[in-house]
C-alpha positions in Angstrom: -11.7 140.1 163.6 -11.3 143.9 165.0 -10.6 144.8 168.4 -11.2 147.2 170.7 -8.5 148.3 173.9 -9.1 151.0 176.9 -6.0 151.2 179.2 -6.8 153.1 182.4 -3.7 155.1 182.6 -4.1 155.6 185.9 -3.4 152.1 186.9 -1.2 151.5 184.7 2.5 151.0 186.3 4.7 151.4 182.9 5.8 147.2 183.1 5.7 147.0 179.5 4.3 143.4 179.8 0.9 144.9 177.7 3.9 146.3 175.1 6.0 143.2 174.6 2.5 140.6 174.3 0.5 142.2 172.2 1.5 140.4 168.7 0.5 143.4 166.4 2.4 146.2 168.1 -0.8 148.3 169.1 0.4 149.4 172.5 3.3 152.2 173.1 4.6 153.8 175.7 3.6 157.3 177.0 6.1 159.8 177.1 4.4 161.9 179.8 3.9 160.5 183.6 0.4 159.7 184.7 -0.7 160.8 188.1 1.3 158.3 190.5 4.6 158.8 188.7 4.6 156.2 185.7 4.4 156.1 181.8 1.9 154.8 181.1 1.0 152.4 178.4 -1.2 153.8 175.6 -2.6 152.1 172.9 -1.9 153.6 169.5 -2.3 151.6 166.3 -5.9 150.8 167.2 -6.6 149.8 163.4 -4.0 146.6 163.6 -6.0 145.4 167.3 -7.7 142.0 166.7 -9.1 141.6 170.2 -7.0 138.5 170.9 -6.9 140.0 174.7 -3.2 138.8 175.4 -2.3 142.5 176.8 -5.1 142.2 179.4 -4.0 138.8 180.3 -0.5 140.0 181.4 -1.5 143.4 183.0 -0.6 142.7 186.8 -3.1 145.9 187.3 -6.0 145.0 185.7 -5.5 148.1 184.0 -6.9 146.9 180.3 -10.2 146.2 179.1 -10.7 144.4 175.5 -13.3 144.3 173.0 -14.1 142.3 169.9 -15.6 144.4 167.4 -17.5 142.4 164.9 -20.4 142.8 163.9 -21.4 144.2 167.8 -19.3 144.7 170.6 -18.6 142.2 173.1 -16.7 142.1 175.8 -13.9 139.1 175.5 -11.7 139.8 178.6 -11.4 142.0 181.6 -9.3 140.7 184.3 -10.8 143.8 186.7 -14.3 143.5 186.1 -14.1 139.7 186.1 -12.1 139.8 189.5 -14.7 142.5 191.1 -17.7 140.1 190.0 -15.9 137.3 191.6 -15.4 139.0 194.8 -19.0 140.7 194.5 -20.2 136.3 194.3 -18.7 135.2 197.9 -20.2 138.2 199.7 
């Protein structure tokens, strides 16, 4: 299976938990700062991604979005988007 990540660098608050989960070694960090002050993470070997989603599962920012890539995207797990569609059901 072939995955797909987007970090929003902008939320991203450099705490390495995305780095240190992710079993194949896809995400690095930046070396420049993003807009608040942090490096952000970044992903890098895209081609070694599987989609398992462990990086989004441990972003405390919601800051990662992942994809399986099959035979047509899907969307496996998206702690922000799940969390807004959660909030968006009790209003």
């Amino acid at each position: 299976m072939k995955g797909k990540i987007v970090i929003d660098k902008e939320l991203c608050k450099g705490c390495k938990y995305c780095v240190m989960s992710c079993p194949k070694g896809v995400i690095i960090m930046e070396k420049q700062f993003n807009t608040t002050g942090y490096f952000p993470a970044s992903p890098k070997y895209i081609d070694k991604c599987t989609g398992c989603g462990f990086c989004a599962q441990m972003c405390p920012e919601l800051a990662i979005e992942v994809w399986s890539t099959n035979n047509k995207e899907k969307r496996i797990r998206s702690p922000r988007r799940d969390a807004e569609e959660a909030e968006t059901e009790k209003t």
